[in-house]
C-alpha positions as CSV (number, residue, x, y, z in Angstrom):
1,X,149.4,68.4,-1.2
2,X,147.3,67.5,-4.4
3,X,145.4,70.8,-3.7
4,X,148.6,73.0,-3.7
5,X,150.0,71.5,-6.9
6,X,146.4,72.3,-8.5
7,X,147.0,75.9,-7.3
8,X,150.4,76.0,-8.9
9,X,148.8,74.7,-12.0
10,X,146.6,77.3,-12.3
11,X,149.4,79.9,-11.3
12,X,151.4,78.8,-13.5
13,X,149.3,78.6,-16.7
14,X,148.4,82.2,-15.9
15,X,152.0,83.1,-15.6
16,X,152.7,80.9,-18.8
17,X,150.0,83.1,-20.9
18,X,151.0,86.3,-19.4
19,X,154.5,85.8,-21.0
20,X,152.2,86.9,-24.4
21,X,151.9,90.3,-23.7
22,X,155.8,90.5,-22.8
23,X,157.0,92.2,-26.0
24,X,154.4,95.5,-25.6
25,X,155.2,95.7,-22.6
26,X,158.6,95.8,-22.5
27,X,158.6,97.4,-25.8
28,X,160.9,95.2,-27.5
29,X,159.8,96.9,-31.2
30,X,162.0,99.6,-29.8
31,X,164.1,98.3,-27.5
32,X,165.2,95.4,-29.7
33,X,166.3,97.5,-32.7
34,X,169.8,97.8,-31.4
35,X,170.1,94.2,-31.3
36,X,171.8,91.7,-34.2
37,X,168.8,89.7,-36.3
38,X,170.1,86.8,-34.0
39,X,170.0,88.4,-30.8
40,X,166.0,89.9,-31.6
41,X,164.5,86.1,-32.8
42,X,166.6,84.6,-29.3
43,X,164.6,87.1,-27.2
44,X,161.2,86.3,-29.0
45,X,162.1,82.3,-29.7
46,X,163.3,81.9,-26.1
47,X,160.4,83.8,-24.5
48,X,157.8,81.2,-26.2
49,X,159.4,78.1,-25.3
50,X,160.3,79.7,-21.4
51,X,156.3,80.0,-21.7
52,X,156.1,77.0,-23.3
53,X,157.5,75.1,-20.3
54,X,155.5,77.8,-17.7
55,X,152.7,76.2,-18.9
56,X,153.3,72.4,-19.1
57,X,154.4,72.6,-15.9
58,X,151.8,74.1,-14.9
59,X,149.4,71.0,-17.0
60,X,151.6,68.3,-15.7
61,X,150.5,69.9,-12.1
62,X,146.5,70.2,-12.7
63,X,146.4,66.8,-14.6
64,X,149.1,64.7,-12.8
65,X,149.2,65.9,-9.0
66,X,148.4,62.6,-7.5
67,X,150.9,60.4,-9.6
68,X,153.7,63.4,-8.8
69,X,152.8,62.6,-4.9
70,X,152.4,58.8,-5.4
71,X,154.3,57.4,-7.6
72,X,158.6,57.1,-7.4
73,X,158.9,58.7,-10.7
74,X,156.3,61.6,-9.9
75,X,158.9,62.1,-6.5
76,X,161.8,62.6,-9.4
77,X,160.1,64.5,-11.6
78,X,158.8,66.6,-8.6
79,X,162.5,66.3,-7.1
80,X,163.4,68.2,-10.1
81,X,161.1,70.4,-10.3
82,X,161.6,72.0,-6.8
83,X,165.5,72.1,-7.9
84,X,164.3,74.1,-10.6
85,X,162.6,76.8,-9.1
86,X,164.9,77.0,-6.3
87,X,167.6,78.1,-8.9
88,X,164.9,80.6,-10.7
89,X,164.8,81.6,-6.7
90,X,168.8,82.0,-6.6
91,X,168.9,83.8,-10.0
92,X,165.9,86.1,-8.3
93,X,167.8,86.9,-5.6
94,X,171.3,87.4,-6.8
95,X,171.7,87.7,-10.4
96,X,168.9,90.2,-11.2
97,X,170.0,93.5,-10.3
98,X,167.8,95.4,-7.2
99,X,168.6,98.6,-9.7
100,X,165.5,97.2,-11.7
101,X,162.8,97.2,-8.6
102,X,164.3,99.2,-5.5
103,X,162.1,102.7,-5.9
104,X,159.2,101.4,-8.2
105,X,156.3,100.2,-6.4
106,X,155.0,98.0,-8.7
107,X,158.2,96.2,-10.0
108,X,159.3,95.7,-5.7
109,X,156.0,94.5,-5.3
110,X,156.5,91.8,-8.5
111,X,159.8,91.0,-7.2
112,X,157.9,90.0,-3.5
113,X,155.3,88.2,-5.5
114,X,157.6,85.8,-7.5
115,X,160.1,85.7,-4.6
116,X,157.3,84.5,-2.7
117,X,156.1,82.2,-5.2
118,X,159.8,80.4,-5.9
119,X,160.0,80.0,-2.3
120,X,156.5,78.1,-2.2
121,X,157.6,75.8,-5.2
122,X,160.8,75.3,-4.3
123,X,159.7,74.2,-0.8
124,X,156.7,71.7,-1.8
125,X,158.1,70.3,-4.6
126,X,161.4,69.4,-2.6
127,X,158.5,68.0,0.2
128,X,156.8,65.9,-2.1
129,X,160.1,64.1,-3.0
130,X,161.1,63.7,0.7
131,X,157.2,62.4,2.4
């Protein structure tokens, strides 16, 4: 179990620091422009903390995996944790529209990846909390 929370460490520190190159590629200098003052800096603001969070996570994993296994507050914290990706999971799977992968090879294969990867969290966090 301590090895798999390492691997999500390291997963998710790479998916925390891929969040930098967000705005190219989703070309938010354009794509923004329509948008209020408010509405631009809440897209930019919200992205950094969302990475923020990625990547303690993702810390709290590779420096802390035995005390989330051993300890009654690691169970909480990782308890909470596994609730938390297993909504990211629900908002995969229902509230993003299949309109934005169905067709494109590489954005149905992102959406397998990340479905995938909820799915794992979801699961081992939840497990560490109930062994």
């Amino acid at each position: 179990m301590e090895l798999q929370l390492k691997i999500i460490g390291i997963l998710l520190s790479i998916l925390a620091f891929i969040h930098i190159g967000f705005p190219k590629y989703f070309n938010w200098k354009i794509e923004l422009k329509s948008m209020s003052l408010i509405n631009q800096q809440m897209m930019t603001v919200h992205t950094f903390f969302i990475a923020l969070v990625v990547f303690l996570i993702g810390l709290l994993c590779l420096t802390s995996a035995n005390e989330l296994i051993e300890t009654n507050l690691g169970k909480k914290i990782s308890f909470g944790l596994g609730v938390f990706w297993l909504i990211r999971l629900v908002f995969q799977l229902f509230i993003y529209s299949p309109k934005l992968w169905k067709g494109k090879k590489f954005e149905t294969v992102m959406h397998i990846v990340f479905t995938i990867f909820w799915i794992y969290m979801s699961i081992l966090f939840t497990m560490i909390y109930f062994q």
